[in-house]
N, C-alpha and C positions, 0 to 999 in steps of 0.2 A: 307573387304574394297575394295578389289581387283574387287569388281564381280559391286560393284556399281562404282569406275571408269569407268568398261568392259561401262559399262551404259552411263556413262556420256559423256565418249568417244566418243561413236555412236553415237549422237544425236549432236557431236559438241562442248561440250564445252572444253574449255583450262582445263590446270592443273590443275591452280589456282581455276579457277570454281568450277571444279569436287570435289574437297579435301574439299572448302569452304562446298557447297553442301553436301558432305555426312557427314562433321564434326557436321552439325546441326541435325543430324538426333535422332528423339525421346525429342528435344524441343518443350515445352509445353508455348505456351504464354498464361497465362489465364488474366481471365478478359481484361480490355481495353487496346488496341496497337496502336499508330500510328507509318509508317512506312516513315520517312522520304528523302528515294531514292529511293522507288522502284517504283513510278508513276503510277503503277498500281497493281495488284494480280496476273501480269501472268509471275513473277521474276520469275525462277526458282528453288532457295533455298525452296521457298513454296511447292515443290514437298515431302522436308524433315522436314518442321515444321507444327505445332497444333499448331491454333489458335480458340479463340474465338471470340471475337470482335475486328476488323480491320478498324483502316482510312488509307487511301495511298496518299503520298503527291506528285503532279508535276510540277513544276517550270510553263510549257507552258499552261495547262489548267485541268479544272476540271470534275466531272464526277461522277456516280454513284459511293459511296462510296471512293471519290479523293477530294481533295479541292487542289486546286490551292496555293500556297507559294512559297514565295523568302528566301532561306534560307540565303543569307545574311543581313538579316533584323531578327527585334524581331519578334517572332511566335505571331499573332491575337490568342492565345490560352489563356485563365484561368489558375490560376497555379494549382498546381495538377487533372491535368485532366486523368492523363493515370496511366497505372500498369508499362507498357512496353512502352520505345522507343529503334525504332529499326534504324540503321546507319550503312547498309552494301555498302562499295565500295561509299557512298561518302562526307568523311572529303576530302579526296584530289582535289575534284572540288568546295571547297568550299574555298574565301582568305580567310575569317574573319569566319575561322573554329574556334575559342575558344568563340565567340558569338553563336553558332550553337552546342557546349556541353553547355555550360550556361543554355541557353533556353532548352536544354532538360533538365536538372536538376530541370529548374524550374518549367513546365508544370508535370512532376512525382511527383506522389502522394508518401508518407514518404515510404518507403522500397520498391519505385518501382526502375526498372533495366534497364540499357541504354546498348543493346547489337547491337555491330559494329564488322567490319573487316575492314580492309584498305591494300590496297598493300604496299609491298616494294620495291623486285626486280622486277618490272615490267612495261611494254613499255607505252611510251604516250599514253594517250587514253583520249583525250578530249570530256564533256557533258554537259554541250557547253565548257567547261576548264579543265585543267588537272591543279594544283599547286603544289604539294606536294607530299611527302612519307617519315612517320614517321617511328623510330625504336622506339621498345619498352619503352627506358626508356623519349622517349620526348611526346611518347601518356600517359606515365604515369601521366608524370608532368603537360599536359592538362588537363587529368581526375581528380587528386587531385587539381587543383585551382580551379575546378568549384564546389569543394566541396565533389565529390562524393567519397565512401568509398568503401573496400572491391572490392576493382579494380583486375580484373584477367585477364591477359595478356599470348593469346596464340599461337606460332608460328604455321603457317601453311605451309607447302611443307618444311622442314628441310634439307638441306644440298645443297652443289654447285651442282651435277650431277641432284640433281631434280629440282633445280632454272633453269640450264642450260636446261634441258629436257622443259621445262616450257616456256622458250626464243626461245628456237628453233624448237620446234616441227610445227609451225606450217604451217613450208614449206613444210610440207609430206602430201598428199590428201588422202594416203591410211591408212583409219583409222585404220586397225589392227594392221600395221607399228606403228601407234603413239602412241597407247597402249602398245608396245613393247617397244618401247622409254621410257614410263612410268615406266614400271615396271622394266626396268634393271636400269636404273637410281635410286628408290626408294629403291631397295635391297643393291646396291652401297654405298650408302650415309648409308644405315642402317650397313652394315660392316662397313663404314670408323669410321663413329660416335662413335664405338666401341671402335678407335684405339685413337681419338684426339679430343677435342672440339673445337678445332677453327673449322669443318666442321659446327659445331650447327650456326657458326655467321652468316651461308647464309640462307635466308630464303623469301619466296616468299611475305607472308603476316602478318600481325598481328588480331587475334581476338582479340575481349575483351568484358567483362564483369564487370560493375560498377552498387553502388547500391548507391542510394541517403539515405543521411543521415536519 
């Protein structure tokens, strides 16, 4: 894990990035996907997943393989059109985010999979809005009204010293410093976690995974 943060690191991205990033690594989306934040194919989590067939959805405009959408409205989609939707990094810029799992629900086809991440501990970052940041059990409560089942919820960056590493590192320009930050902070929290679980309640991000009924 170490060598692909070293990675991530270099090239710029935050904690959260980096962990989100290597966490998908060896995901396999087959058959049809539409990608509902990533506005284009040149996200960088797609450095770490297989895909097959891909739409990309962008609020501003459309494009080879992109169609244009307002996700605060119903999706112009057919219902079970896809295998896979995918919702990384944005329920939070979305208000009438339980319209936005509905519709994914309803466009997947019977045992397709709605895979998101969302922040938690982490700073404003408005596109074109910032609203929200769920915990675990209230993205649950989202995901089971819109019906969907077999809901798997997963922390990403685990404990205070790596939230804290996550918040602060990014006033250090010297990137092998901030990978040091990284990695004393993640060893930290992996002793403390040892000694108490309240460290487990900090946590940068929530995955998840749901499968429609």
């Amino acid at each position: 894990m170490f060598l692909d943060l070293w990675k991530e690191c270099m090239i710029g991205k935050s904690l959260y990035r980096s962990m989100h990033n290597v966490s998908l690594r060896g995901l396999c989306l087959d058959g049809r996907t539409i990608d509902l934040g990533a506005k284009n194919g040149k996200s960088s989590y797609y450095r770490y997943i297989k895909v097959q067939d891909i739409t990309y959805v962008d609020y501003f405009e459309g494009g080879e393989n992109v169609i244009k959408l307002d996700l605060e409205r119903e999706l112009p989609i057919e219902n079970d059109s896809y295998d896979n939707v995918v919702l990384f990094n944005t329920l939070e810029h979305i208000s009438n985010y339980q319209l936005v799992i509905t519709e994914s629900q309803r466009i997947l086809r019977p045992s397709g999979k709605l895979y998101g991440v969302v922040p938690f501990l982490y700073p404003f970052h408005a596109d074109p809005h910032d609203f929200f940041r769920f915990t675990h059990e209230g993205l649950e409560k989202v995901l089971s009204s819109a019906s969907f089942d077999k809901i798997e919820i997963t922390q990403i960056g685990i404990g205070s010293f790596t939230c804290a590493a996550n918040l602060c590192s990014w006033a250090f320009k010297f990137k092998p410093l901030v990978f040091l930050i990284w990695f004393l902070a993640i060893q930290l929290d992996k002793m403390l976690n040892r000694v108490t679980s309240r460290n487990k309640s900090y946590y940068i991000a929530l995955a998840f995974v749901a499968t429609k009924f």
